[in-house]
N, C-alpha and C positions, 0 to 999 in steps of 0.2 A: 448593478454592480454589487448591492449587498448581497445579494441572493447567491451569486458566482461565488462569494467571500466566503459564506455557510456553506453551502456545498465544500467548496476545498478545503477549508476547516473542519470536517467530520471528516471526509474521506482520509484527511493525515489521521487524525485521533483514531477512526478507525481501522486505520490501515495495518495496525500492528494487532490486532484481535488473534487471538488463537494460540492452541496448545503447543504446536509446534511450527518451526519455521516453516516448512513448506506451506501449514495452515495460513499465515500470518502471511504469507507473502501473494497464496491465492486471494487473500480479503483483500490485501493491497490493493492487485493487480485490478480486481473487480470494483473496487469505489474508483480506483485512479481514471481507471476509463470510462466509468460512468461520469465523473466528474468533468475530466479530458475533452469527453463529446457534448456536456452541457457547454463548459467553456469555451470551445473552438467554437460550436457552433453558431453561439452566440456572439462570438467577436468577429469571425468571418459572413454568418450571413448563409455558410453555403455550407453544403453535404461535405467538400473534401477538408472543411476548414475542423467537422466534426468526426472527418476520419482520421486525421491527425492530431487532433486534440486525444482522441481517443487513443491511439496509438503510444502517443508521449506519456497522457495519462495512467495507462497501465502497467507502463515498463516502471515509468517511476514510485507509484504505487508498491511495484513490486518489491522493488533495491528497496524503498521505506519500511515495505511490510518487514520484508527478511531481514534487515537489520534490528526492528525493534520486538523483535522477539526474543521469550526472556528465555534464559539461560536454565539447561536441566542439569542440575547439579546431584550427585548420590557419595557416600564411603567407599570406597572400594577398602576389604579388607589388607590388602596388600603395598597399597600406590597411596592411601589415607584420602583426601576430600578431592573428588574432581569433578570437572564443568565440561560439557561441553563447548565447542567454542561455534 
């Protein structure tokens, strides 16, 4: 159970890595289902319990990854400070 616990504990902390949201949502998607398919598979015992774990884990990974990616802000000479969102 600890081991499950490190695992999904890196994979959130990692899951927001990268320069841009697309980056940060592909790291997501990649530890959430790595992590997904340790988990499942681990709880179920079986292959479909680690295709679903993996499944879950990825998407969620992904909405983590994309959301925790930081924001690129620059001056526009005209509009003054903007972000994107």
């Amino acid at each position: 159970m600890k081991k499950m616990m490190v695992v999904a504990g890196l994979a959130l902390a990692l899951g927001g890595c990268g320069p841009t949201r697309s980056d940060s949502a592909f790291t997501g998607a990649a530890f959430g289902g790595v992590a997904g398919a340790v988990i499942g598979g681990a709880a179920t015992g079986r292959a479909g319990g680690a295709l679903a774990g993996a499944a879950i884990g990825a998407a969620s990974g992904a909405v983590i990854g994309a959301s925790a990616a930081p924001r690129r802000c620059w001056d526009d000479p005209y509009y003054g400070p903007v972000c994107e969102r």
